[in-house]
Structure formats: C-alpha cells, structure tokens
C-alpha positions as CSV (number, residue, x, y, z in Angstrom):
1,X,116.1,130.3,88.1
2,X,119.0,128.5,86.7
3,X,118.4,126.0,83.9
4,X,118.8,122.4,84.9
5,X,119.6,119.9,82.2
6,X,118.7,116.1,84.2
7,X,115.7,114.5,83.2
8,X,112.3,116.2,85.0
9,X,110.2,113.9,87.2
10,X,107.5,111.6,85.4
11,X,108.9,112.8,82.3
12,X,108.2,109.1,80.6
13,X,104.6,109.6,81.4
14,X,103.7,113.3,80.2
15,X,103.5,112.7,76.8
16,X,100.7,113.0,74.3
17,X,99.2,110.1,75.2
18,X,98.9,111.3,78.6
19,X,95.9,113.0,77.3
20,X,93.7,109.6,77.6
21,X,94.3,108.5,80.3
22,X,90.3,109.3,81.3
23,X,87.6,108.4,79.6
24,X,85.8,112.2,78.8
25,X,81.9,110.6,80.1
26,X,83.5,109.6,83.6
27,X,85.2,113.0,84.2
28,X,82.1,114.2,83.7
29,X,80.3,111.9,86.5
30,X,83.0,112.8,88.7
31,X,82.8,116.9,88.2
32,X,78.8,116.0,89.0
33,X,79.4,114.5,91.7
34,X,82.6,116.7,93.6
35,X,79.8,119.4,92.6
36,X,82.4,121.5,90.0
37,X,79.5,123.4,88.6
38,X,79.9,125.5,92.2
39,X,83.3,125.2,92.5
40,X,85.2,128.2,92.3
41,X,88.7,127.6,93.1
42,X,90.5,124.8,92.1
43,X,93.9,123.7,93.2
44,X,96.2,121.2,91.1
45,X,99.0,119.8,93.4
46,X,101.9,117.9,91.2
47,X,99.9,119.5,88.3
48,X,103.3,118.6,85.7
49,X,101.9,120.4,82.2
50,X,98.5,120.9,83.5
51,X,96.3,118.8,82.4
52,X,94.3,117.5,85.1
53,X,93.3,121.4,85.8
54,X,92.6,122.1,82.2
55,X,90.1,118.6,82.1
56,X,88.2,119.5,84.8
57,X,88.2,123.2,84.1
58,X,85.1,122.7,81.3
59,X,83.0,121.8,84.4
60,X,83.3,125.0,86.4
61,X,81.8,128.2,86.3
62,X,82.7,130.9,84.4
63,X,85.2,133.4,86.3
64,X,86.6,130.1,88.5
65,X,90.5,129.9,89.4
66,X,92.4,127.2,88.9
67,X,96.2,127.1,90.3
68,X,98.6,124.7,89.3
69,X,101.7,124.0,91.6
70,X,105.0,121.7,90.2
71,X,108.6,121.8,91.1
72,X,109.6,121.6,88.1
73,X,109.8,125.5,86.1
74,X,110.1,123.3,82.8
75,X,106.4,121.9,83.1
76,X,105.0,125.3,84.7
77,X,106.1,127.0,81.9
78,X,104.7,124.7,79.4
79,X,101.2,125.0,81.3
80,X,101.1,128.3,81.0
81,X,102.0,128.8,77.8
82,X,99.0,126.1,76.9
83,X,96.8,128.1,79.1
84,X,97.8,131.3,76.9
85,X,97.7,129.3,73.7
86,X,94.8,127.0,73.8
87,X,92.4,127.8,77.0
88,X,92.9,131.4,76.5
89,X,89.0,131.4,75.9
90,X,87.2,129.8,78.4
91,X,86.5,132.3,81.0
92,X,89.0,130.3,83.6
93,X,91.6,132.2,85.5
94,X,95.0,130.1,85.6
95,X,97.6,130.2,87.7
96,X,100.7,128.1,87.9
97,X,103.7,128.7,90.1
98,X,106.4,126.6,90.8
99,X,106.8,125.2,94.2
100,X,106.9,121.9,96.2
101,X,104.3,119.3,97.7
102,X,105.3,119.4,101.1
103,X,105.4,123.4,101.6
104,X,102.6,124.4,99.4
105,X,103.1,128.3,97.9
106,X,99.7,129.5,98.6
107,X,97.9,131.0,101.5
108,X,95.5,128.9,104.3
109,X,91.6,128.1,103.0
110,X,92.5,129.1,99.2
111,X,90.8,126.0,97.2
112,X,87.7,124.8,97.2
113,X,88.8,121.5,95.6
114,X,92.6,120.4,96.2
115,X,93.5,117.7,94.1
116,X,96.7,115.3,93.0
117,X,97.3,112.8,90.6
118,X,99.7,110.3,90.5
119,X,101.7,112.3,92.8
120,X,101.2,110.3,96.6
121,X,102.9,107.5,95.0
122,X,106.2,109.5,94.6
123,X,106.5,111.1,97.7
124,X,108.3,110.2,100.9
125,X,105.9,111.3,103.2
126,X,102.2,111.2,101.4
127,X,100.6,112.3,104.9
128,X,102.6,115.4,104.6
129,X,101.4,116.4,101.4
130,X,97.6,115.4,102.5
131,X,98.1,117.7,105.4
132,X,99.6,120.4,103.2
133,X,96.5,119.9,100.6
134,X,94.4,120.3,103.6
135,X,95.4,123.6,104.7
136,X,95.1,125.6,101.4
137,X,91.5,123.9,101.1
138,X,88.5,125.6,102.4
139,X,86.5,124.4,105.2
140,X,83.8,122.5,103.8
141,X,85.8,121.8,100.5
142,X,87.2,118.7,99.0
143,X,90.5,117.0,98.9
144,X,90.9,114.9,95.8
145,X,93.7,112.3,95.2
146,X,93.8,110.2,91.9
147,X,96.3,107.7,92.7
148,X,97.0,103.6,91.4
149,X,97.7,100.5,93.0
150,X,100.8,99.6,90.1
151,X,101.2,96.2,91.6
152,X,97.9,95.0,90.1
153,X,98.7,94.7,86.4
154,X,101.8,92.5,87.7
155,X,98.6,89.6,88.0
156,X,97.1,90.7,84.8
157,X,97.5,88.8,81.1
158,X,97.6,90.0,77.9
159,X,97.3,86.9,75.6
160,X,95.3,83.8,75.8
161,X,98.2,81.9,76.1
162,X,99.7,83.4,79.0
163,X,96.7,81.5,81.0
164,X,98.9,78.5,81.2
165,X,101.0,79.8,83.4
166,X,104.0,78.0,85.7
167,X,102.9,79.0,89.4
168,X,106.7,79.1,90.3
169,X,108.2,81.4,87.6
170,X,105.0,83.7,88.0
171,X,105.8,83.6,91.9
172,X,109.2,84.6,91.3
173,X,108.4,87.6,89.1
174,X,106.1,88.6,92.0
175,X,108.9,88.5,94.2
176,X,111.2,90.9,92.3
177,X,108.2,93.2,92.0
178,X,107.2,93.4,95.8
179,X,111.0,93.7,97.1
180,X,111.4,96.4,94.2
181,X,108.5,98.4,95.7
182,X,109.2,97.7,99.4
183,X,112.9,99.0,98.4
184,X,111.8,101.9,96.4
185,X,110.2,103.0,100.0
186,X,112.7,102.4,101.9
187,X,114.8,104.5,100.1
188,X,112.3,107.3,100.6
189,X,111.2,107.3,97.0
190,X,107.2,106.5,97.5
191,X,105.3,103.7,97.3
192,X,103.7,102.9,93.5
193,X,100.7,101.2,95.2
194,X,99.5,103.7,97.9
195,X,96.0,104.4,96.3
196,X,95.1,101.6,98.6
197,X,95.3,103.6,101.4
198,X,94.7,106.4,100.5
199,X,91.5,106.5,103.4
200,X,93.5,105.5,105.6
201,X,95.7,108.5,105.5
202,X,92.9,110.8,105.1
203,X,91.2,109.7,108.3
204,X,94.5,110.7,110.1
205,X,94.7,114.0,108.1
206,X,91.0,114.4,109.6
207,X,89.1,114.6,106.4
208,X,85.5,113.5,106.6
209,X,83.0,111.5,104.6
210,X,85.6,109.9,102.7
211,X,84.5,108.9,98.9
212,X,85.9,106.2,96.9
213,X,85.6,105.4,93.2
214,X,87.4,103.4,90.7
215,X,88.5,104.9,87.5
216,X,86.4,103.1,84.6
217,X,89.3,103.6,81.7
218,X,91.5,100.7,80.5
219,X,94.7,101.7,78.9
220,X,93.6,99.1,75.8
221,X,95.9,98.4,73.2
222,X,94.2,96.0,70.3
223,X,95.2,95.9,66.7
224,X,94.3,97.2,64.6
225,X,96.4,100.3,65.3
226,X,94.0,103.0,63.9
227,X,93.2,105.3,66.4
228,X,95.1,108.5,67.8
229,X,95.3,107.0,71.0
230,X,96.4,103.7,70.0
231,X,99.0,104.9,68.2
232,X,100.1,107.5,70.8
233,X,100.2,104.5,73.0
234,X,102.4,102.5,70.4
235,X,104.6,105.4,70.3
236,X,105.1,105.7,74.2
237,X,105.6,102.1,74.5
238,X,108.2,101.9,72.1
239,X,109.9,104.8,73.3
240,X,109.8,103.1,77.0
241,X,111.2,100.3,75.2
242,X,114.4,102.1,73.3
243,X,115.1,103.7,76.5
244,X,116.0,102.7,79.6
245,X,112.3,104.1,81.4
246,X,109.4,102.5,83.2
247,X,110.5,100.0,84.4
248,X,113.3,98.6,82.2
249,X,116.7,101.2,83.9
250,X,118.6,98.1,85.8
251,X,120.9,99.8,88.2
252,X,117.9,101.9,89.7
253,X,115.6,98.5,89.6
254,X,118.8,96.1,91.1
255,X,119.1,99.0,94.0
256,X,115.3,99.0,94.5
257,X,115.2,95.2,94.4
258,X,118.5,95.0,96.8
259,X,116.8,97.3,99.3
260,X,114.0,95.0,99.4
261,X,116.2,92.6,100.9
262,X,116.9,90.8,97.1
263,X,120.2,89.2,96.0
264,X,122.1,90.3,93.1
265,X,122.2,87.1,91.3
266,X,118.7,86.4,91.7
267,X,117.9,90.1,90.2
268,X,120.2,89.1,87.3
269,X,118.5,86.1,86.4
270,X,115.0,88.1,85.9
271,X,116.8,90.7,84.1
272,X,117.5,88.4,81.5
273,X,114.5,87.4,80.8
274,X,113.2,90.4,81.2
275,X,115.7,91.8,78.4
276,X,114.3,88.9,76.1
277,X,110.5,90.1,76.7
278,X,111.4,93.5,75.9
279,X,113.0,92.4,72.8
280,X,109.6,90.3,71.8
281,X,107.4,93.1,73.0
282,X,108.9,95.7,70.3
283,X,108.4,93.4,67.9
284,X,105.3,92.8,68.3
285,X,104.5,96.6,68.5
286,X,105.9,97.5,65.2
287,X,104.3,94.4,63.3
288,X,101.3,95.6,65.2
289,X,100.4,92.5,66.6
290,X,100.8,93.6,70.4
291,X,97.6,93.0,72.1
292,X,96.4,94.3,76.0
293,X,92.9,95.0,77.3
294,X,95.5,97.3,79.5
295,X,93.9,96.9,83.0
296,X,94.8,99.1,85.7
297,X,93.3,100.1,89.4
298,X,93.1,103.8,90.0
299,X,91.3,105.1,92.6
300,X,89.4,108.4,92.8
301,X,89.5,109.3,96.3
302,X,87.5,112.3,97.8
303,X,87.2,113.5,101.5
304,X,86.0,116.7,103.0
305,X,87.4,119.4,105.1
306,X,85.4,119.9,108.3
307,X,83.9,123.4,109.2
308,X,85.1,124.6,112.9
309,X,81.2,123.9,114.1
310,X,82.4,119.9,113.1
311,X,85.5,119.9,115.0
C-alpha cells in the first residue's frame, strides 16, 4: 500500500492525552456490566491506534481476541506495534487490519462485543455502519457505540464571569455553531452531535434492550498545572491553538457554516472574534491561568443482537 502524505482522520485528537479521556473506575463499571469477564471476542470499529481495545482488554479473559479495524494503515500499524511492544504480555490475541466502516473486513457472527467510539459522528451514513457492526456481532452479543453530543459544551462556561452573559451575542454564536453542523451534514461529513440518537438508530438496525449511560469523566483543566494529564491537555490545546485544528481552520468552518444556509459576512464577523479569543486563550494557557471544569455529554450506548428464536 502506497504511502499517503495528507493529514489522517482525527489526527488532532489521538494524542497522548487521548489516553484520559475515561476515568479507569467507570471503564471498569461498564466491562461489569457489558459482562467482559465472558467476553471472548471483541471487535474495535474506527479503532485509530487502539486504544479503546487495549482499555477494555484488562477486563476479559485470558485467551480473548480483540480485532481492531481503521482505514488508515498509519494508525494500524502503530496499534500493532504497541500490541507487540507494550501488551505483548497479557494473554490477549490482537488483531488489526485495515479496512472501512461501511464494508467491514471480517466474516458474519465474529464478535461478541462490536464497539465504536467517536466514529458515528464522522460518518455519512451511521445506520450503515450500525448495520455493518451488527452483522460481524454474534447473536446474543453486544453492539457498543461511545459517541458525544459536541453541541453541549457550546452552552457551557468556564469562568465566573462569563455568567453575565449578553443573550444576543451568545444567540449568535449559537447560530454559527448549529448551521456549521447542519452544513457539515449536508455535505455528507457526519453529524458531531449524533450520540443523541444513537437508540434511535439502533431500533431501526433491530438491536434489542437498548442500554444507555452517560460517561462520568470531565475533561477538567484547573491550575495548577501539575498533573500528566493536565499538562498533556495544555499541550493539545496549545497545539489546536498554533494550528489551524478543532475548530479554528476558516475555509472548512465558512463552507460548513455556508452550507447551513449562513452568509459570508456574518461568518466573518464571528471569526474575528473568534481569532481575538484564540489569541486570549493561549495566553492564558502558557501563564497557566486557563481554567475549565471541561464538561462534555458522551453517551455509552449498548443494544443487543437478537438470537433467531427472538426474531
């Protein structure tokens, strides 16, 4: 396979501080209760480096499988080479190939858990991918999708004083932010908020006793900066910052925006702003004085496969 040389998908979030994005107590409540003990195949859809699979792959038994499956050979590479290098021990099979989402590369009834995170949200067609993570899961087994609602934190605060807030200019923000995601759809790029509705799509996909939980970790930034994570989360900010990801690349964000059914000069006036924030949020970051309780709204969402006796 021919090297490529543009940037890989998600490759702003896969970072070190990628690692904390789950609290280590709750992945345990959740391997409890998708019953990992007894699980002995495990499938990673979107799987990027791996990580996900090597998390949860502490909670099964010894001898389990987990695959992982990306389109991108960079990442599979990478997660094999940490499989060799640093999970070489644990009595877990691993297995990552490269392949796609919507076409799956492994045969019917393979998993008994089949899960994704923060991949629905990129997709064109999530009920495609649902169906696909159906068919290589077992009868009986479990379909697992960690995925956000990103338009949340758009109504969260950081500071005290950010509670006096003008109605009108916060209103307007709003605006950009909902015509830049119904753009980004329409444009067949996914939908940042679809862990919403997520049920809803597995009810069509036929899934069955549908589970819902909330993720219980806040991405927290508060000086002082003296943790690992904290400062891996300094880091990432200020590299999202320097460059031109999350969130802050204008020509993708005007065609999202004008998609939406925006105007230019109305995208151009936020940007400005936008440009000064960014300015007084680096700042702030490197006289360590940035402060966030860092709320998000993930959902962990679980539904079953039905046995041919339930259908």
């Amino acid at each position: 396979m021919e090297e490529r040389n543009e940037k890989q998908h998600s490759e702003e979030h896969l970072g070190p501080a990628r690692e904390y994005w789950w609290n280590d107590d709750y992945l345990e409540l959740l391997a409890n209760r998708l019953y990992l003990p007894y699980t002995q195949t495990l499938v990673d859809i979107g799987c990027g480096k791996g990580m996900m699979g090597f998390k949860f792959s502490k909670f099964l038994p010894d001898g389990a499988t987990v695959y992982g499956v990306d389109y991108e050979p960079g990442y599979i590479e990478e997660a094999r080479q940490r499989a060799q290098s640093q999970f070489q021990h644990n009595n877990i099979n691993y297995t990552f190939k490269v392949g796609n989402a919507t076409d799956i590369p492994l045969p019917d009834a393979t998993a008994d858990l089949t899960l994704c995170q923060t991949l629905l949200i990129h997709v064109k067609n999530p009920q495609r991918v649902i169906e696909e993570m159906v068919r290589v899961t077992k009868p009986g087994g479990w379909v697992l999708a960690l995925e956000p609602n990103n338009l949340v934190p758009n109504l969260m605060f950081d500071r005290y004083g950010e509670t006096d807030f003008d109605v009108e200019s916060t209103l307007d923000v709003l605006e950009i932010k909902l015509r830049i995601e119904k753009g980004k759809k329409r444009l067949g790029e996914g939908f940042n908020s679809l862990g919403d509705v997520i049920p809803d799509l597995y009810l069509k996909a036929g899934l069955r006793d549908t589970k819902v939980w909330i993720s219980d970790k806040a991405l927290s930034i508060i000086p002082p900066y003296d943790t690992q994570e904290k400062m891996l989360r300094v880091e990432q900010m200020l590299q999202w910052v320097e460059t031109e990801a999350m969130g802050y690349d204008y020509q993708d964000n005007l065609n999202y925006f004008m998609a939406g059914g925006g105007a230019k000069e109305k995208f151009d006036a936020y940007w400005e702003k936008l440009l000064y924030n960014k300015i007084m949020l680096k700042q702030k970051l490197l006289k360590g004085e940035y402060v966030s309780a860092g709320g998000s709204l993930v959902y962990i969402v679980a539904g079953r496969k039905p046995r041919p006796s339930e259908l």
